[in-house]
TORDO-65027 format. One record per atom (N, C-alpha, C, CB): atom name; x, y, z negated; residue number from 1; chain. Coordinates in pm, whole numbers. Each point is the difference from the previous one (the first is absolute). Glycine has a CB too. Example, Ala and Ser with C-alpha at 12.3 -4.5 7.8 and 13.67 -1.06 7.14 Angstrom:
{'N'; {1319; -569; -780}; 1; 'A'}
{'CA'; {-89; 119; 0}; 1; 'A'}
{'C'; {90; 120; 0}; 1; 'A'}
{'CB'; {-189; -117; -125}; 1; 'A'}
{'N'; {154; 222; 197}; 2; 'A'}
{'CA'; {82; 119; -6}; 2; 'A'}
{'C'; {-77; 109; -73}; 2; 'A'}
{'CB'; {118; -63; 215}; 2; 'A'}
***
This chain:
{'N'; {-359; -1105; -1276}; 1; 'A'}
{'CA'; {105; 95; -34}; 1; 'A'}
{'C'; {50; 79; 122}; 1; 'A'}
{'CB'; {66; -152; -185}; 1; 'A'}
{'N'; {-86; 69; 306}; 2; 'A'}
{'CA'; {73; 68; 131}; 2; 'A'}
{'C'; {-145; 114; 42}; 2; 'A'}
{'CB'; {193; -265; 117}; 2; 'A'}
{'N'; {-316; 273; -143}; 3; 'A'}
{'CA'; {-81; 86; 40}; 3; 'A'}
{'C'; {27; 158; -37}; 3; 'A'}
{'CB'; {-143; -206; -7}; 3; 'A'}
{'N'; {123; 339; 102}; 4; 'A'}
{'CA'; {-26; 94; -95}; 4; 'A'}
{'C'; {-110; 85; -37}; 4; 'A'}
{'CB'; {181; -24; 51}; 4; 'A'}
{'N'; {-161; 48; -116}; 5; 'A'}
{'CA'; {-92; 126; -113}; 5; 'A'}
{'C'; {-73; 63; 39}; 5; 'A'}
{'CB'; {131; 45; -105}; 5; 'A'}
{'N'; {-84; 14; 276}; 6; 'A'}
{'CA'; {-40; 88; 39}; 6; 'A'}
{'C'; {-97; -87; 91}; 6; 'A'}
{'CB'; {193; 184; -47}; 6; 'A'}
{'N'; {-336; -173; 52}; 7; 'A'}
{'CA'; {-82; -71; 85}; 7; 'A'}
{'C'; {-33; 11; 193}; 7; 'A'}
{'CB'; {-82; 20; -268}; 7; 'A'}
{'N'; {140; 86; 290}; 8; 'A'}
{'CA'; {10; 30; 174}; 8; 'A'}
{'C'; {100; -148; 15}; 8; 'A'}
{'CB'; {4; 346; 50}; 8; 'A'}
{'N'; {113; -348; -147}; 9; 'A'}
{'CA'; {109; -98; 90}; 9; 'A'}
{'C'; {19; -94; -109}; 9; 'A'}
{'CB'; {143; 169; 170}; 9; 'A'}
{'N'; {-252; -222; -236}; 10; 'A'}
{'CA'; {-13; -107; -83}; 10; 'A'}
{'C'; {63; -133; 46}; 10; 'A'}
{'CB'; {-196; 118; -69}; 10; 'A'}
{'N'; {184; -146; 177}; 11; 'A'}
{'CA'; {82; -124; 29}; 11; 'A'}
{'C'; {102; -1; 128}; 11; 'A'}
{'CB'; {-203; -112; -107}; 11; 'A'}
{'N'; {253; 253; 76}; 12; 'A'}
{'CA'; {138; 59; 156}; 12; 'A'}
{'C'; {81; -107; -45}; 12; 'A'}
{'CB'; {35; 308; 42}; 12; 'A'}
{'N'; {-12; -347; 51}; 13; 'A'}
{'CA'; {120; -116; 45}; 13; 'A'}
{'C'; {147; 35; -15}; 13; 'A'}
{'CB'; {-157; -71; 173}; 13; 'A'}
{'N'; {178; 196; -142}; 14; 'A'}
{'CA'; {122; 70; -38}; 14; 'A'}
{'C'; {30; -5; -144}; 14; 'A'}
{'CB'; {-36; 143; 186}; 14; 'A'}
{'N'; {-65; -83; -255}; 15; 'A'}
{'CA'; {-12; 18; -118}; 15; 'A'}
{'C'; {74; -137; -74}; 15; 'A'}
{'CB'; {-222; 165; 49}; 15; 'A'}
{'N'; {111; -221; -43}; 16; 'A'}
{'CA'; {26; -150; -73}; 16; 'A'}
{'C'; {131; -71; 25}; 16; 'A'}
{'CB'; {-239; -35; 25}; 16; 'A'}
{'N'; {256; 55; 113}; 17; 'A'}
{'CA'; {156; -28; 39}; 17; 'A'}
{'C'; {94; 28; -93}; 17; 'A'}
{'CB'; {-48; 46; 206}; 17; 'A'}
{'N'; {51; 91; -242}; 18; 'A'}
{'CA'; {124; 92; -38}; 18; 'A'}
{'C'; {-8; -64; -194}; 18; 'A'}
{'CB'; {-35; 293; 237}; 18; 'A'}
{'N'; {-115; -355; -255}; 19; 'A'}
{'CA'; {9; -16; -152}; 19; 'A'}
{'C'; {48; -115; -19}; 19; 'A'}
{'CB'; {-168; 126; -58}; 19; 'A'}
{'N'; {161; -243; 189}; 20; 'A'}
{'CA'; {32; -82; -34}; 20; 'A'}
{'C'; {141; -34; 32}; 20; 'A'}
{'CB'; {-222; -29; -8}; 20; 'A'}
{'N'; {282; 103; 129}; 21; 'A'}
{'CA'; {132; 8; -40}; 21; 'A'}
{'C'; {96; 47; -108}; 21; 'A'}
{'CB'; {-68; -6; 176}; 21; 'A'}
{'N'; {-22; 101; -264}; 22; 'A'}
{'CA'; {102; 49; -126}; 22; 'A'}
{'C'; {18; -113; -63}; 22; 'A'}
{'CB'; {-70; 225; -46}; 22; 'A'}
{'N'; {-50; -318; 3}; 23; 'A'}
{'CA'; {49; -122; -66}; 23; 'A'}
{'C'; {86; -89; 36}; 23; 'A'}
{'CB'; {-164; 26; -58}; 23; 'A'}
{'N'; {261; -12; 184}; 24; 'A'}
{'CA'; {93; -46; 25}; 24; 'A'}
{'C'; {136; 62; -9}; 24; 'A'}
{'CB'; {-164; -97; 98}; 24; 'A'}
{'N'; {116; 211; -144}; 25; 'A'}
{'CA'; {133; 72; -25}; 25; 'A'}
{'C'; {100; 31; 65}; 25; 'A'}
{'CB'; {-47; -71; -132}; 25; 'A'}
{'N'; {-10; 157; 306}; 26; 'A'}
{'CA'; {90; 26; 56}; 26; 'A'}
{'C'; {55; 139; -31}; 26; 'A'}
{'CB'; {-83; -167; 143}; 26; 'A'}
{'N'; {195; 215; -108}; 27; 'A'}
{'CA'; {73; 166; -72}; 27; 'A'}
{'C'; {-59; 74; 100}; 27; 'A'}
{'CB'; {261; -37; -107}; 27; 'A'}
{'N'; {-332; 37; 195}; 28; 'A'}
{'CA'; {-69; 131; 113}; 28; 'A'}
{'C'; {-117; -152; 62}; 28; 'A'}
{'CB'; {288; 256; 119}; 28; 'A'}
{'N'; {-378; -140; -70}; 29; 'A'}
{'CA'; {-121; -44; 105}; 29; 'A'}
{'C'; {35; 109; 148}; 29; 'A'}
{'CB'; {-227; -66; -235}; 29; 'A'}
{'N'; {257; 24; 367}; 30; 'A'}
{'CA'; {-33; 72; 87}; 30; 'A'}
{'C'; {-141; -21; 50}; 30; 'A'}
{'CB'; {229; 10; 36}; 30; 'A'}
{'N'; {-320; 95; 24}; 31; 'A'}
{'CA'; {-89; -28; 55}; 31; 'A'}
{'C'; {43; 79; 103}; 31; 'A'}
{'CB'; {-160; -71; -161}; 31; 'A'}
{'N'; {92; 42; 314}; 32; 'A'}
{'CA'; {-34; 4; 110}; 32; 'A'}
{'C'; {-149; 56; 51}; 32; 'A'}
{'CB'; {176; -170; -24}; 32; 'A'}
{'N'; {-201; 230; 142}; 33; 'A'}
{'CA'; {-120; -8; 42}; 33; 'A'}
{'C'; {-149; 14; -105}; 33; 'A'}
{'CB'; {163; -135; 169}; 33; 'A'}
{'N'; {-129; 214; -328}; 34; 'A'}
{'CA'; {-102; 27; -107}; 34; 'A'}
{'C'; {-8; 194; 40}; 34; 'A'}
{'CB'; {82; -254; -237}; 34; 'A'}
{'N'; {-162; 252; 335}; 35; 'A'}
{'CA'; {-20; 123; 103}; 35; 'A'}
{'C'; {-142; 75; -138}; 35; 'A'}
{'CB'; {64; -148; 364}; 35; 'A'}
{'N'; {-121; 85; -418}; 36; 'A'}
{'CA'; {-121; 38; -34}; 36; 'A'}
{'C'; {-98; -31; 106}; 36; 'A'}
{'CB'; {100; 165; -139}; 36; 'A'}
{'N'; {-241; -87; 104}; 37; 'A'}
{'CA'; {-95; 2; 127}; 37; 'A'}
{'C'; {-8; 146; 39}; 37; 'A'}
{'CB'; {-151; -208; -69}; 37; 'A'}
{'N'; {123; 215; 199}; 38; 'A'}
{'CA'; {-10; 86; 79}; 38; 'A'}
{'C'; {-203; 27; 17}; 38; 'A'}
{'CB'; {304; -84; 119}; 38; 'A'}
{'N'; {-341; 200; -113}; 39; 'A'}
{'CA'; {-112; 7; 30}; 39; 'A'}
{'C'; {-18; -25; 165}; 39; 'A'}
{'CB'; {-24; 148; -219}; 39; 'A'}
{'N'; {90; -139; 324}; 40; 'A'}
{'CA'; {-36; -59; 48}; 40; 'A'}
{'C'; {80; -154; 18}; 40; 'A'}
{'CB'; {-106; 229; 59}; 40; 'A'}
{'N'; {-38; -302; -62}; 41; 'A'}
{'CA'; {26; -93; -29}; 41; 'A'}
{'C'; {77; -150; 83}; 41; 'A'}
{'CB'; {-176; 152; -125}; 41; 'A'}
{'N'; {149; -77; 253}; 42; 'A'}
{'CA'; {64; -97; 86}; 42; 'A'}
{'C'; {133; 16; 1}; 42; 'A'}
{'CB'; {-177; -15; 128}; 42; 'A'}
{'N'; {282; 87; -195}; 43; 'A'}
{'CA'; {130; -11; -33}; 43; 'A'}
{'C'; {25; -82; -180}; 43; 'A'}
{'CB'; {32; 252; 198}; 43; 'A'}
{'N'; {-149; -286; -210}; 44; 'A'}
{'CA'; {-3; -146; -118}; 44; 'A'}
{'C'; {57; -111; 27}; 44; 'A'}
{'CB'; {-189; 48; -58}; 44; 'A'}
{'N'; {168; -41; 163}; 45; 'A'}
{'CA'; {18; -159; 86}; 45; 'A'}
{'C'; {65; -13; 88}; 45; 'A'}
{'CB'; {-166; -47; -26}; 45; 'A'}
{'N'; {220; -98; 54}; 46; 'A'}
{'CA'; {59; -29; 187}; 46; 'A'}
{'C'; {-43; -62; 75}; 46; 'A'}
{'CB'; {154; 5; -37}; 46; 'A'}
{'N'; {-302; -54; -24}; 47; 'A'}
{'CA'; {-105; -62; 97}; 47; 'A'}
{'C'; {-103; 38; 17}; 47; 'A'}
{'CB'; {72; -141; -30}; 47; 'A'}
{'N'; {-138; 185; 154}; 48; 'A'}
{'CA'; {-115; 75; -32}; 48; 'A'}
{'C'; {-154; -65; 7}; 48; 'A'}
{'CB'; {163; 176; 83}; 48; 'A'}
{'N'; {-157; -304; -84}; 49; 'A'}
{'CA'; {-93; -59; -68}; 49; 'A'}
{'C'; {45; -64; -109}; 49; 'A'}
{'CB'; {-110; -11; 180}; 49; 'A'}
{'N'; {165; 116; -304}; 50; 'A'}
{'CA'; {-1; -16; -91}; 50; 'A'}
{'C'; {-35; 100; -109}; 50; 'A'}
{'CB'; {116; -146; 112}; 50; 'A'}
{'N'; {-146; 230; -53}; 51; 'A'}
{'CA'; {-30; 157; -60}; 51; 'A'}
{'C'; {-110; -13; -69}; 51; 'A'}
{'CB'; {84; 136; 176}; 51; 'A'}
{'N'; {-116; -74; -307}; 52; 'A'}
{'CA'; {-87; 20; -75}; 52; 'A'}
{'C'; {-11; 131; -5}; 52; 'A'}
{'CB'; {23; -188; -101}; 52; 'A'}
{'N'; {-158; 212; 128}; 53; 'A'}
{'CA'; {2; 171; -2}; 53; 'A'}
{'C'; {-73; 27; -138}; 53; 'A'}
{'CB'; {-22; 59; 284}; 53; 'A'}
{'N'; {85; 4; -364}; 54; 'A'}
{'CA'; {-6; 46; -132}; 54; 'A'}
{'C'; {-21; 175; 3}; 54; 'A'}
{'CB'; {163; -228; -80}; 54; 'A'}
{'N'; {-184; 267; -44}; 55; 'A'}
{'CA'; {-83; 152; -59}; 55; 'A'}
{'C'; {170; 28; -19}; 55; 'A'}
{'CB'; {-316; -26; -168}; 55; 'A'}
{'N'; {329; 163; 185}; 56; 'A'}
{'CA'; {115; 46; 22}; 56; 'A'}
{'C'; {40; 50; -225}; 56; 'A'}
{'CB'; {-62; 104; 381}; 56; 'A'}
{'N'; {-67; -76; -449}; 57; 'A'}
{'CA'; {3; -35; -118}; 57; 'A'}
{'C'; {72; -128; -85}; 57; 'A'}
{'CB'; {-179; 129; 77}; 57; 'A'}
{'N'; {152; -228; -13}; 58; 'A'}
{'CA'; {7; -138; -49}; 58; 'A'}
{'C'; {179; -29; 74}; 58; 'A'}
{'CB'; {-341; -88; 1}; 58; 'A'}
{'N'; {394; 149; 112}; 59; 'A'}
{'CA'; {136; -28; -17}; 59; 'A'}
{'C'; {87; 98; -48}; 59; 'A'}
{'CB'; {-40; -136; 156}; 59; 'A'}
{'N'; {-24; 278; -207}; 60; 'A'}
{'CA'; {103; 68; -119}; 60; 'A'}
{'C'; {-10; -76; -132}; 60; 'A'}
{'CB'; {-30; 243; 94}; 60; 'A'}
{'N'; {-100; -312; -122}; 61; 'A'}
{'CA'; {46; -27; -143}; 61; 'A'}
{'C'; {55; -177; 36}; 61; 'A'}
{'CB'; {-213; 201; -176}; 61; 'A'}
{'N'; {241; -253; 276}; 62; 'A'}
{'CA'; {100; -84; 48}; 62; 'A'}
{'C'; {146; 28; -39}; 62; 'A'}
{'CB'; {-156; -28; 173}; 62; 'A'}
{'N'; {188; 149; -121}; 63; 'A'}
{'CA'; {89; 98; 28}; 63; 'A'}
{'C'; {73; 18; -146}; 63; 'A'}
{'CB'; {-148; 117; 208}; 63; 'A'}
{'N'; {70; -50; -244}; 64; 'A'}
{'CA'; {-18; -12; -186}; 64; 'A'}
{'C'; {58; -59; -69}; 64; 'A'}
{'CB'; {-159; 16; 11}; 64; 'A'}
{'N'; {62; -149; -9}; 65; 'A'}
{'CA'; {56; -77; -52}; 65; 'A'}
{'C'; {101; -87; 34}; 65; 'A'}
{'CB'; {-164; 49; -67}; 65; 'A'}
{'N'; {185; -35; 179}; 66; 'A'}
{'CA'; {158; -63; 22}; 66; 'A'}
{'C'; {126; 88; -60}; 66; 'A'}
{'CB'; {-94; -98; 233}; 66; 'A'}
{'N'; {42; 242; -243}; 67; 'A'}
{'CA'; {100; 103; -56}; 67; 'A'}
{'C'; {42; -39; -188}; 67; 'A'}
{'CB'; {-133; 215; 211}; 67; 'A'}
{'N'; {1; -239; -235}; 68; 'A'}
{'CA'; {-25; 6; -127}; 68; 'A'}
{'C'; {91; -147; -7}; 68; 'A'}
{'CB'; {-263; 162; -42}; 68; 'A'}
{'N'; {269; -293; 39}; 69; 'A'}
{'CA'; {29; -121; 18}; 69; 'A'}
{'C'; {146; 29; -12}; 69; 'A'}
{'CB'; {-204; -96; 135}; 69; 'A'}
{'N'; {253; 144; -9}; 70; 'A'}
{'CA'; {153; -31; 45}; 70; 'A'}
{'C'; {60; 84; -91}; 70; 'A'}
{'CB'; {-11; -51; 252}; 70; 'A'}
{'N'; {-66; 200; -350}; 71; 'A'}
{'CA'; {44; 109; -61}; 71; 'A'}
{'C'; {45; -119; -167}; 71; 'A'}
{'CB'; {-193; 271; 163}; 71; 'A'}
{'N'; {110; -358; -171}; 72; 'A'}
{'CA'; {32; -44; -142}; 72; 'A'}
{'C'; {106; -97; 28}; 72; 'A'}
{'CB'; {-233; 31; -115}; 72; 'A'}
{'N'; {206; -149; 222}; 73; 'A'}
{'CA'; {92; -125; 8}; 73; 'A'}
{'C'; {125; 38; 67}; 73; 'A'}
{'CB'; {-190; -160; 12}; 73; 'A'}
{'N'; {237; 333; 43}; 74; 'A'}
{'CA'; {124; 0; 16}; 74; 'A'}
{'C'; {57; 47; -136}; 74; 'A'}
{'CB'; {-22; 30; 252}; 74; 'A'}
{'N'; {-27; -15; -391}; 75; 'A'}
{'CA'; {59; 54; -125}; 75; 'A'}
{'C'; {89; -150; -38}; 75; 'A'}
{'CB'; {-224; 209; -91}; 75; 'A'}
{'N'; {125; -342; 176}; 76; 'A'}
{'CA'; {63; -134; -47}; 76; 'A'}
{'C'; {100; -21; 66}; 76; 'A'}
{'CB'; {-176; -96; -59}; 76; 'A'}
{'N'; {174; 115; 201}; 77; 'A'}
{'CA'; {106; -25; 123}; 77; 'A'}
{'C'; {-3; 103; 52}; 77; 'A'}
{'CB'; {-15; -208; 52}; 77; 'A'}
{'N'; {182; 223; 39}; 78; 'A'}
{'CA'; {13; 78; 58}; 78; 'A'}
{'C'; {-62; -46; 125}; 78; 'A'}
{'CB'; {175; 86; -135}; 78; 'A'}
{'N'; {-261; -11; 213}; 79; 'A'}
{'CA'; {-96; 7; 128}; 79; 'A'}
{'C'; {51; 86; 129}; 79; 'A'}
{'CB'; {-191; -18; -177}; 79; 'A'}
{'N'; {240; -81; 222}; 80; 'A'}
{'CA'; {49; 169; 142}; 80; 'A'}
{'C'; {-88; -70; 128}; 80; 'A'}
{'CB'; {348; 95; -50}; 80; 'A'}
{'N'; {-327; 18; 138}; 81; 'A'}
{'CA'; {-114; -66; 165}; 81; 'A'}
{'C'; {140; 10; 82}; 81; 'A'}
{'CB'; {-322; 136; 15}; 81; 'A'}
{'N'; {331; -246; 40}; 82; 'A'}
{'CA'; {64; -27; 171}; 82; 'A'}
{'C'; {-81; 126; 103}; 82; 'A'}
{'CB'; {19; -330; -26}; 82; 'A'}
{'N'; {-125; 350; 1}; 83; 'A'}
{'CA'; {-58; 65; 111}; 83; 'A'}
{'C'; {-75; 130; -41}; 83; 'A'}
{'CB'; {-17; -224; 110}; 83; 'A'}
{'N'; {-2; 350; -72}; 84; 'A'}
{'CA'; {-54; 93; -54}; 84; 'A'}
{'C'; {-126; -5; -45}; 84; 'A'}
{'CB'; {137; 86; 107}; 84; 'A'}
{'N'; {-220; -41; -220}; 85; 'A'}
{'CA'; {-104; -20; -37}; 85; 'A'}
{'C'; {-100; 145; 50}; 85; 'A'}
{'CB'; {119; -183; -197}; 85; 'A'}
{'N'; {-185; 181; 252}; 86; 'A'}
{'CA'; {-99; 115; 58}; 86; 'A'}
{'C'; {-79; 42; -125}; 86; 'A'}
{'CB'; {-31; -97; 254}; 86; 'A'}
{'N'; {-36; -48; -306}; 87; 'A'}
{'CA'; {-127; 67; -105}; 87; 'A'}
{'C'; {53; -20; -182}; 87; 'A'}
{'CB'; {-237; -98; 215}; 87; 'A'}
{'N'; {350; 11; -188}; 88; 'A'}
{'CA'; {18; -57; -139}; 88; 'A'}
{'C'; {158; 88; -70}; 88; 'A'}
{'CB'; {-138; -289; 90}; 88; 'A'}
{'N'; {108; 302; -202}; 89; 'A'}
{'CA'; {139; 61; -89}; 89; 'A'}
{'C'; {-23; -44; -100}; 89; 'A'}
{'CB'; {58; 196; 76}; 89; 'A'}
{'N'; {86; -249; -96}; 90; 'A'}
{'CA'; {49; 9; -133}; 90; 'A'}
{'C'; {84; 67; -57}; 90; 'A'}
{'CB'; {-53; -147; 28}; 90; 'A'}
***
């Protein structure tokens, strides 16, 4: 139930987070640091042997689908960011 739909971010951690906190029924979710991805990619990360270098295709429909995601589960909760979002809107 916590997976989504959208297959780029089928098992985003954020994602699943935010579904499985509704079932606890809090009145708001803040998120933090949900920047999206950046094409370049070494501002993905804060370690740099941790970088995955990915098709700049494959993190818009990342991008996407994080848009698409946060666009339905804030109709359930109200969703605000602590921190500015570069790639993501709701």
């Amino acid at each position: 139930d916590y997976l989504s739909k959208k297959e780029a971010i089928r098992d985003n951690a954020v994602i699943m987070l935010i579904k499985f906190l509704i079932t606890l029924e809090p009145s708001e979710i803040l998120l933090a640091g949900i920047d999206g991805y950046s094409h370049e990619v070494e501002q993905n990360y804060t370690e740099p042997n941790l970088i995955l270098y990915t098709k700049s295709s494959v993190l818009d429909a990342m991008n996407a689908g994080l848009n698409y995601e946060l666009e339905i589960l804030s109709k359930q909760i109200r969703i605000s960011f602590l921190t500015k979002s570069k790639y993501i809107k709701i």
